[in-house]
C-alpha positions, 0 to 999 in steps of 0.5 A: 099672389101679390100684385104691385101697386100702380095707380090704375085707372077709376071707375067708370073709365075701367068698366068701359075698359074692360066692356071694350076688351072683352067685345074685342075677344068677342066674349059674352059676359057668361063666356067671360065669368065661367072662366074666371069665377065671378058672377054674371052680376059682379061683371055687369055692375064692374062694367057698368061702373057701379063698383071698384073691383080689387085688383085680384078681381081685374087680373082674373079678368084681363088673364081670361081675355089675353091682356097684361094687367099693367100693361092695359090698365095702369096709367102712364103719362100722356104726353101733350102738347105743353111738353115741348113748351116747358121742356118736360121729357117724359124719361125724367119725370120724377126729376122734374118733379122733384125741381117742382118741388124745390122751385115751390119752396123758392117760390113761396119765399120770393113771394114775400120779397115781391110783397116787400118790393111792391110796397117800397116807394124808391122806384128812383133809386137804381139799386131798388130798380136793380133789386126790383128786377132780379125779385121778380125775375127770380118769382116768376122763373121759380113759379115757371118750374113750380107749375110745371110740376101740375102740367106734368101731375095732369098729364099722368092723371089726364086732368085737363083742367089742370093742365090748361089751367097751369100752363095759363097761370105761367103764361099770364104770370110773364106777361105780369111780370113784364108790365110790373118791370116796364111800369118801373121805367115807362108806365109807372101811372099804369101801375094801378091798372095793372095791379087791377089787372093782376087781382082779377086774373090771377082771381079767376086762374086760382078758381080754375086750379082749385076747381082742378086740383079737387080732381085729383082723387088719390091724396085725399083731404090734401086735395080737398083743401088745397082746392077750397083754399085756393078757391077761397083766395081766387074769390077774394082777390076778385072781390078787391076789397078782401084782397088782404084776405087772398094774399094770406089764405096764398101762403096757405096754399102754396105751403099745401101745394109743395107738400101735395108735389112732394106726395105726387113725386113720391107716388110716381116713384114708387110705381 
């Protein structure tokens, strides 16, 4: 018999799952193995946590209790709070995803004008202001639905992390955005505060995103890397003086969180 492949939940939260199923059909554990020819010691170290069983293994289990094996045990995406903040409708996911994607690369290209834009010294001159703006309207926008994309990735994998952490990144990255504009017409002797400002915030935010992205379990060294990296750059730029360092080891991470919203796109469109 061939079983589809979903993402279905890890252990430990699957032995308590299934412990919970089986107190509700008020089976013991014996009742439960001589139905569906497993030990008594592979049912107590599966609910324990101890071992990952196959799927094969978990049907067994779930047709003896009465519960559909999708149905229990693979994991959908939970909808939050955020949603109605970002506008991500549940129904379109894989499509939102997939402008993630898309934003990432737009992204990580704007990300080089802003570099160029916050360099240059023609703040007097109402063509640079006109450019100025648009850059930075045009990265902060692109980084809004690049980011959006981790929101709805930590919805279907419950990283709360994630979640928290990525939505702050949006939140912080507008009021930036703002000062770095009103510092061009108003508070251009606060500019060096904010950029202080933006150093040791986004130094702090990058650590949380990488902390979180190491969560997520099911892309193997792609997630590993992508959360050093990241941590790497939230810790430079804390430390001001290596800020160059941050700045570049970012590119990296960018290049390495597109590729990880393509593979994540990718996975929920084949379930």
């Amino acid at each position: 018999m061939e079983f589809k492949k979903v993402h279905i939940m890890k252990q430990p939260e699957l032995g308590k799952k299934i412990l919970a199923l089986r107190k509700q059909k008020g089976f013991t554990q014996e009742e439960l193995v001589e139905q569906c020819n497993i030990n008594v010691r592979t049912i107590q170290r599966i609910e324990a946590g101890d071992v990952s069983p196959r799927s094969y293994t978990i049907k067994a289990i779930l047709d003896v209790l009465g519960f559909d094996y999708s149905e229990v045990l693979e994991e959908k995406y939970k909808s939050g709070k955020l949603d109605n903040i970002l506008g991500i409708n549940k129904d379109k996911l894989q499509k939102q995803l997939f402008t993630a994607f898309i934003f990432g690369i737009i992204y990580f290209i704007a990300g080089f004008l802003e570099i160029a834009v916050d360099f240059l010294a023609f703040k007097e001159n109402w063509l640079f202001k006109v450019i100025y703006i648009f850059v930075k309207s045009l990265s902060f926008i692109s980084l809004v639905f690049f980011f959006r994309g981790f929101v709805i990735t930590a919805g279907f994998y419950k990283n709360y992390l994630l979640q928290i952490s990525a939505f702050l990144v949006i939140v912080f990255s507008l009021f930036i955005s703002t000062l770095d504009v009103l510092c061009l017409y108003l508070w251009e002797e606060f500019s060096g505060l904010v950029g202080f400002t933006k150093l040791i915030t986004y130094g702090i935010l990058s650590i949380l995103v990488g902390v979180a992205i190491m969560r997520l379990k099911d892309f193997g060294n792609l997630t590993k890397w992508t959360g050093i990296f990241e941590i790497i750059t939230g810790s430079c730029f804390l430390v001001i003086l290596l800020a160059p360092i941050g700045a570049f080891t970012q590119a990296v991470v960018e290049i390495f969180e597109i590729i990880l919203i393509y593979k994540i796109m990718s996975k929920i469109k084949n379930k």
